[in-house]
C-alpha positions in Angstrom: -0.4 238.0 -31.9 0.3 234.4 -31.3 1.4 233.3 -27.7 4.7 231.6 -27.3 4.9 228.2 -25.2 7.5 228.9 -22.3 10.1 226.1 -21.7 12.2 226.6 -18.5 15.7 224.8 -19.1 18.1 224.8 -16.3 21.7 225.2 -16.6 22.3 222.2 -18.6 19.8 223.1 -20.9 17.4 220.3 -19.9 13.6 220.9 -19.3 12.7 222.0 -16.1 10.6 218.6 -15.7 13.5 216.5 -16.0 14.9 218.1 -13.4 13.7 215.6 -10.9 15.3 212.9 -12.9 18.7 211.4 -11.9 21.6 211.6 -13.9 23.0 208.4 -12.4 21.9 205.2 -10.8 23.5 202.5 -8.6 23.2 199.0 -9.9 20.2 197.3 -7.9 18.3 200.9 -8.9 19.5 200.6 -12.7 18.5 196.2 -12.8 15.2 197.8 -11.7 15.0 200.5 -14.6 15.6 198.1 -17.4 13.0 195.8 -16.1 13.9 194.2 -13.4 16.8 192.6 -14.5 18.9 189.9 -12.6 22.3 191.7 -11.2 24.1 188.7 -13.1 22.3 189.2 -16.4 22.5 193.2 -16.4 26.3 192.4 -15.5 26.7 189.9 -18.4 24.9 191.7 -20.7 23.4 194.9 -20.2 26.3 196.9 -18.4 28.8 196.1 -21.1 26.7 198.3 -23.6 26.1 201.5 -20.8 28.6 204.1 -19.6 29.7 204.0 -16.5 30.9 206.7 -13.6 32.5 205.8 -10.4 32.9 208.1 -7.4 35.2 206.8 -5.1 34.3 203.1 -4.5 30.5 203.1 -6.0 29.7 202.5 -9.4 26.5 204.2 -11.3 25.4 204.0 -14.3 24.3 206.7 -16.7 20.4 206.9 -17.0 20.8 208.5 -20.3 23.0 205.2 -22.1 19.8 203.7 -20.6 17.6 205.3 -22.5 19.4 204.9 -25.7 20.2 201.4 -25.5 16.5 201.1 -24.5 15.4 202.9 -28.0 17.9 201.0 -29.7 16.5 197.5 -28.8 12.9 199.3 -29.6 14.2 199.8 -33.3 15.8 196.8 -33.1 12.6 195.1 -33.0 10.7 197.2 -34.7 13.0 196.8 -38.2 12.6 192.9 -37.9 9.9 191.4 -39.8 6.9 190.9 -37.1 6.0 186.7 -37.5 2.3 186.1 -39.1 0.5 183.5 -39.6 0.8 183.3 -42.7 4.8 183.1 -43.2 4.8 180.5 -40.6 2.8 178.4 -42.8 5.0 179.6 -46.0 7.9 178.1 -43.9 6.6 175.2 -43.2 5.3 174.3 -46.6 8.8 175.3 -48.3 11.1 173.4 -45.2 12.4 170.2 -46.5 
């Protein structure tokens, strides 16, 4: 008989690790979780593409649009042709 891994999922139906994982963040904490951002860049350009939640007169953001966006820029990048040496040189050669 084969064992059967256990995964505790709260209420939400999340693993039990994530549990210490906040759903939301305030601004300075979310600049910092996308890499130390500048408030008037993450403004600009990164809050634009998150979802948002205010209670009462604070605004968070939603860790988990993070995390996509995040993943999205990852495939973003990882779909574009990487530069080598070699095509630079091929671009130079062909450039008029």
């Amino acid at each position: 008989m084969v064992a059967q891994k256990s995964v505790n999922l709260d209420v939400a139906g999340r693993n039990s690790s994530d549990r210490t994982r906040p759903a939301l963040l305030s601004i300075p904490a979310a600049c910092r979780y996308m890499g130390d951002v500048s408030r008037a860049k993450f403004y600009a350009d990164v809050l634009p593409q998150l979802e948002t939640v205010h209670i009462g007169t604070r605004h968070f953001v939603v860790v988990a649009s993070m995390d996509r966006l995040i993943a999205k820029l990852r495939k973003a990048r990882t779909d574009r042709p990487q530069p080598t040496k070699q095509n630079d040189l091929r671009a130079r050669v062909n450039a008029p």
